[in-house]
SENUDO-606316 format. One record per residue (C-alpha): x, y negated, z negated; residue in one letter; residue number from 1; chain. Coordinates in pm, 1 decimal. Layout:
N
X_Y_Z_A_NUM_A;
...
This chain:
211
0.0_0.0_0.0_X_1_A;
305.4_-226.3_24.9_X_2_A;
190.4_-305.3_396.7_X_3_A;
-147.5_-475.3_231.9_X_4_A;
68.4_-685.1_-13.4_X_5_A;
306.9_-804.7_231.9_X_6_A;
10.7_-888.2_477.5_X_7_A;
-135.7_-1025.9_221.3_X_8_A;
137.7_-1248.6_99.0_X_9_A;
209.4_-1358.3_425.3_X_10_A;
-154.2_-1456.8_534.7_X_11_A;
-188.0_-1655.2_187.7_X_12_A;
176.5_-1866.7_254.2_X_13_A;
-8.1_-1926.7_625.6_X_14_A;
-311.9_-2098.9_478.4_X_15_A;
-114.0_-2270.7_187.4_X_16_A;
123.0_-2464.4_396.0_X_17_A;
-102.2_-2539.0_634.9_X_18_A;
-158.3_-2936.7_659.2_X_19_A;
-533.8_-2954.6_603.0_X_20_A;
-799.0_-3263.4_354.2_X_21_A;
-710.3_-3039.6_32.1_X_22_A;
-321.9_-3045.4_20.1_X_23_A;
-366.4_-3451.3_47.4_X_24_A;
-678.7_-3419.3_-254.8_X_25_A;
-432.4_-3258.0_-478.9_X_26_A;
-153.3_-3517.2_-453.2_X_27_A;
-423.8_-3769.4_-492.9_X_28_A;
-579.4_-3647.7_-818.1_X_29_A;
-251.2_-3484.7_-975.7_X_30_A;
-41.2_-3830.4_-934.1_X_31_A;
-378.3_-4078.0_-1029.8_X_32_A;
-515.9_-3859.1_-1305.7_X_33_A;
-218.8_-3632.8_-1427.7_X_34_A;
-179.7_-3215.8_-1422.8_X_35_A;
-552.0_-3126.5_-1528.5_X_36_A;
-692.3_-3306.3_-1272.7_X_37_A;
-493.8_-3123.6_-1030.2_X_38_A;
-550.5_-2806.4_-1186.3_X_39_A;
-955.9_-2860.2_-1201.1_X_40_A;
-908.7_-2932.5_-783.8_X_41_A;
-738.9_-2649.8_-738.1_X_42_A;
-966.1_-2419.8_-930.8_X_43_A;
-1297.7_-2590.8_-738.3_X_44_A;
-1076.4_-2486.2_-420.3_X_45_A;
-991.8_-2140.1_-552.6_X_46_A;
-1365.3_-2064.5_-638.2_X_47_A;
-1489.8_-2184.7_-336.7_X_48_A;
-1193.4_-1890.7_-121.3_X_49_A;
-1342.8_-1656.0_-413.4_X_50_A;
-1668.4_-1682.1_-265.1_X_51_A;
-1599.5_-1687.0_117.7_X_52_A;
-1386.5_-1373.7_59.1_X_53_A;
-1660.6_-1182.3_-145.7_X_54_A;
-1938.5_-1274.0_94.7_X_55_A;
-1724.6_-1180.3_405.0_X_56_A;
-1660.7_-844.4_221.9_X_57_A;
-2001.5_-788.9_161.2_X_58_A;
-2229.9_-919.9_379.2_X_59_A;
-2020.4_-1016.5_686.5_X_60_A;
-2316.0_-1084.6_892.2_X_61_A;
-2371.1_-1392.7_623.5_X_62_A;
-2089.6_-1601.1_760.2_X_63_A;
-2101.9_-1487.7_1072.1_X_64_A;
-2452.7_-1682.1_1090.4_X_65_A;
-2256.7_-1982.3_933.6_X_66_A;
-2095.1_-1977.1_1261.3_X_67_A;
-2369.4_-2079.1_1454.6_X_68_A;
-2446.0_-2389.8_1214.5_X_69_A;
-2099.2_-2496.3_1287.6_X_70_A;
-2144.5_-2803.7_1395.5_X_71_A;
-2392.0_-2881.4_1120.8_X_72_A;
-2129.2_-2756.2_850.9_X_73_A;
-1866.3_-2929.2_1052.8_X_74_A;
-2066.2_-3250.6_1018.5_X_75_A;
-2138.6_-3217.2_676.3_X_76_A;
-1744.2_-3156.4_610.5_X_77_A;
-1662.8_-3491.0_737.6_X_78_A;
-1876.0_-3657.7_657.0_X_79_A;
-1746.4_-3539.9_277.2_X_80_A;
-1407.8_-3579.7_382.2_X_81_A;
-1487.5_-3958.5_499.7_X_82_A;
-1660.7_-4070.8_199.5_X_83_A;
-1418.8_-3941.8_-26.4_X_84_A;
-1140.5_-4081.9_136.0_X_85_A;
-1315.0_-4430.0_156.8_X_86_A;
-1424.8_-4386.2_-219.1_X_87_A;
-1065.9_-4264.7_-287.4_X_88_A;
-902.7_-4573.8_-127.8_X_89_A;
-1146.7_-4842.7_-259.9_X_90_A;
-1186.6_-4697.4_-618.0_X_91_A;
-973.5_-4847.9_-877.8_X_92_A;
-758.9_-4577.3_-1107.8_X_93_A;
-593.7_-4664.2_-1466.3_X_94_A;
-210.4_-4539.9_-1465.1_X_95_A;
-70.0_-4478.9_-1742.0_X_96_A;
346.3_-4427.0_-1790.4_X_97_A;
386.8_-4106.9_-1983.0_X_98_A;
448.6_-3758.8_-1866.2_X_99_A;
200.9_-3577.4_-2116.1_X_100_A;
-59.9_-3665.9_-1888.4_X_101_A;
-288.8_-3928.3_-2130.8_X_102_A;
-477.9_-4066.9_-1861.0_X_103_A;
-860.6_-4126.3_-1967.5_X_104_A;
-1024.7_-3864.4_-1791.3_X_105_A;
-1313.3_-3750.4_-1954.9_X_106_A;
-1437.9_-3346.5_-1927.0_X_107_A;
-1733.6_-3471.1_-1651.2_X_108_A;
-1482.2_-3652.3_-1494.6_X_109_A;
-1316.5_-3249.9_-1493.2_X_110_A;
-1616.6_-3115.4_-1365.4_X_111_A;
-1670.2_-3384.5_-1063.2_X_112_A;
-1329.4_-3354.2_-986.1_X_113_A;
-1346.3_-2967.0_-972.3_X_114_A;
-1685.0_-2995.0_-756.1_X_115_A;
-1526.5_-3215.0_-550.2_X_116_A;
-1234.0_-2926.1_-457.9_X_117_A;
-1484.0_-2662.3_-435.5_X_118_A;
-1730.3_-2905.2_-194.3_X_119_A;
-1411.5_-2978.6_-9.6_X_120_A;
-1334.5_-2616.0_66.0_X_121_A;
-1665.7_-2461.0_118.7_X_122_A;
-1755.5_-2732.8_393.5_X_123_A;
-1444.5_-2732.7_613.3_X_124_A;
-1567.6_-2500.7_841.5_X_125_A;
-1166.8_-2408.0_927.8_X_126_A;
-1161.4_-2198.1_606.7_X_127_A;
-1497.9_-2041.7_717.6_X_128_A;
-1373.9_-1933.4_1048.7_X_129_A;
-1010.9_-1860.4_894.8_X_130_A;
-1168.8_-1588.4_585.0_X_131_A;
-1387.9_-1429.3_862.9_X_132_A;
-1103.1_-1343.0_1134.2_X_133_A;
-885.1_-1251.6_845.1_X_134_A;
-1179.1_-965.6_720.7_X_135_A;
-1243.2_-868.8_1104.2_X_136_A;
-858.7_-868.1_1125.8_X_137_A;
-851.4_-570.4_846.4_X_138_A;
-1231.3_-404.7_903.8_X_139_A;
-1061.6_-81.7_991.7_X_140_A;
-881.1_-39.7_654.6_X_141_A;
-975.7_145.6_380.1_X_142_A;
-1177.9_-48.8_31.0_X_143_A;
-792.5_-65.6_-188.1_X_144_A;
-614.0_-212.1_131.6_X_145_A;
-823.7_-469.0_117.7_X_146_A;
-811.6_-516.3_-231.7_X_147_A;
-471.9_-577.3_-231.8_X_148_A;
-476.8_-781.1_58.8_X_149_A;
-695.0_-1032.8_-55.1_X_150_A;
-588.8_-1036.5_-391.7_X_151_A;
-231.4_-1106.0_-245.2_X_152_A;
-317.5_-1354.5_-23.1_X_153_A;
-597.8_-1561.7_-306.9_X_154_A;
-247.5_-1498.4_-578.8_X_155_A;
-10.2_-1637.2_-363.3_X_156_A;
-288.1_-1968.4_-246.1_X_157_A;
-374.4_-2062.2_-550.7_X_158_A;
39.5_-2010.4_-704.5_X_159_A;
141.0_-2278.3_-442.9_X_160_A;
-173.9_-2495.5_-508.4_X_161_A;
-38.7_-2544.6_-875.7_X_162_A;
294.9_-2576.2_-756.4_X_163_A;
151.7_-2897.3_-572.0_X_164_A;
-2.0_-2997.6_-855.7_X_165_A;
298.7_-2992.7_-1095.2_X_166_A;
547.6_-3099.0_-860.3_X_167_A;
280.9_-3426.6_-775.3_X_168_A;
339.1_-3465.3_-1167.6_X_169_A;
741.3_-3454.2_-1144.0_X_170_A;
667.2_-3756.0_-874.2_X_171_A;
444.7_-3902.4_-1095.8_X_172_A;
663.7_-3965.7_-1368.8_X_173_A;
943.7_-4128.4_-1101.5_X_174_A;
698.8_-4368.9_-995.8_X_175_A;
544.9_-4740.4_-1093.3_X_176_A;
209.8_-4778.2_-1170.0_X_177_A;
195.6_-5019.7_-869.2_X_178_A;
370.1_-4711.3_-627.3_X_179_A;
100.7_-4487.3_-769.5_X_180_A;
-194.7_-4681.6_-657.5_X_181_A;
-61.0_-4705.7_-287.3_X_182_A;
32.0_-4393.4_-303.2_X_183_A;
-313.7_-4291.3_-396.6_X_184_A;
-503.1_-4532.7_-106.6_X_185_A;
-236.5_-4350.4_143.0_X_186_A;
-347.2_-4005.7_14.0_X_187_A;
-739.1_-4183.9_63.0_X_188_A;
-642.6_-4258.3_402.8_X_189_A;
-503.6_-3906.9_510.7_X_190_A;
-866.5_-3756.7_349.7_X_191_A;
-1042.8_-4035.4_536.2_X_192_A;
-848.7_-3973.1_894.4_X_193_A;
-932.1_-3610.5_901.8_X_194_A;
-1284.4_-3671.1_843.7_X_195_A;
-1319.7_-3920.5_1126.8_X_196_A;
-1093.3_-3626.3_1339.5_X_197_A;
-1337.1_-3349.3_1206.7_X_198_A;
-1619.5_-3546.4_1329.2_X_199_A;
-1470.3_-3633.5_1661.2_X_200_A;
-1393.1_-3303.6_1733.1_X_201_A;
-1731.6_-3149.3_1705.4_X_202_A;
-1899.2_-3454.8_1843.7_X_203_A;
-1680.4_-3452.2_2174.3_X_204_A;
-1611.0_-3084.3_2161.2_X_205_A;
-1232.7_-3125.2_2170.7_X_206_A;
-1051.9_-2775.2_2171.7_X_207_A;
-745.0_-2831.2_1938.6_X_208_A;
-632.7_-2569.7_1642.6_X_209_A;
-651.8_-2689.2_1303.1_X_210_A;
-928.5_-2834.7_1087.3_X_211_A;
C-alpha cells in the first residue's frame, strides 16, 4: 500500500502549492489577526476537502450533478471571492506588535473567519472538479487504497496549510504595523483579482487551467 501513500502524498503537494484565492486568505488572516486566525481558515478549508472527498466516495453521482451547475457555482465563487477581497481591502484591522498573537479577535470573529475558509473552498468550483477526477482517477482500486490515498493527500494539504499559517506569523513579527496593513489590502487585491478572473472566465467561456 506504499503506492497509495506516495500517490497520495504527491496529489496533496499538487493541490497545496497550487496558486489559487485560499493560499492569499491565509496570509491575509494569519499576518492581520495572528496564528488562530490562520488556523480557524485552514480548518474551514480542511472541512470543506473533508466533505468533497466523502461525498465523491459515496455518492459520486452527487458532484457529478454539481458539474452541470458549474457556472452557477462558478458565479457564486466569485462573486465570494470579490466581496471578500473588496471587504478585505477596505476593512480596517488593529495590529498589534507582539508575537504571542494578542490581537482582539473575539471566538465569533473564529467562527466567521473559519466559515469564511470553508465558503471559500466549497464554492471554487476548481476543487470540485479537482476531488472528482482525483476519485475517477482511483475508481478501480480497492476500499484501503483509497483510504490511504486520501488520507495522504488531506495529511499532507492541511500540514502545508499550517505551515503557511505559521510561517505568515514569522513575517508578521518582522513587519510594521503600517507594512502589515498594505500587506493585507495587497493580499485583498489578489482575493479580489481572481474573483473578477473566475467570473470572466465562465462569463466569456475562456478555456485556461486553473481556478
Amino acid at each position: 500500500m506504499y503506492s497509495a501513500i506516495i500517490a497520495g502524498l504527491g496529489f496533496g503537494l499538487f493541490m497545496s502549492i497550487s496558486v489559487g484565492p485560499t493560499i492569499f486568505a491565509i496570509i491575509k488572516y494569519s499576518i492581520s489577526y495572528g496564528w488562530k486566525a490562520g488556523m480557524s481558515f485552514v480548518l474551514g478549508v480542511s472541512i470543506s476537502d473533508i466533505i468533497y472527498v466523502a461525498l465523491a466516495n459515496a455518492a459520486s453521482g452527487f458532484l457529478s450533478d454539481l458539474l452541470s451547475h458549474e457556472k452557477l457555482i462558478g458565479y457564486s465563487g466569485s462573486a465570494l471571492f470579490i466581496i471578500m477581497g473588496v471587504y478585505g481591502y477596505f476593512k480596517k484591522i488593529k495590529v498589534t506588535r507582539n508575537t504571542k498573537d494578542m490581537a482582539t479577535v473575539s471566538n465569533k470573529d473564529y467562527w466567521k473567519i473559519f466559515a469564511s475558509g470553508f465558503l471559500l473552498n466549497t464554492f471554487n468550483p476548481g476543487v470540485i472538479i479537482t476531488w472528482i477526477t482525483a476519485v475517477a482517477a482511483i475508481a478501480n482500486m480497492n476500499n484501503a487504497y483509497r483510504f490511504l490515498f486520501f488520507i495522504s493527500c488531506l495529511g499532507l494539504i492541511l500540514t502545508v496549510d499550517f505551515s503557511k499559517v505559521f510561517l505568515a506569523q514569522k513575517i508578521r513579527t518582522k513587519l510594521t504595523p503600517r507594512n502589515i496593513v498594505y500587506l493585507n489590502r495587497i493580499s485583498a487585491l489578489c482575493i479580489l483579482v481572481i474573483g473578477i478572473f473566475l467570473f470572466l472566465k465562465i462569463a466569456f467561456d475562456i478555456k485556461v487551467a486553473g481556478i
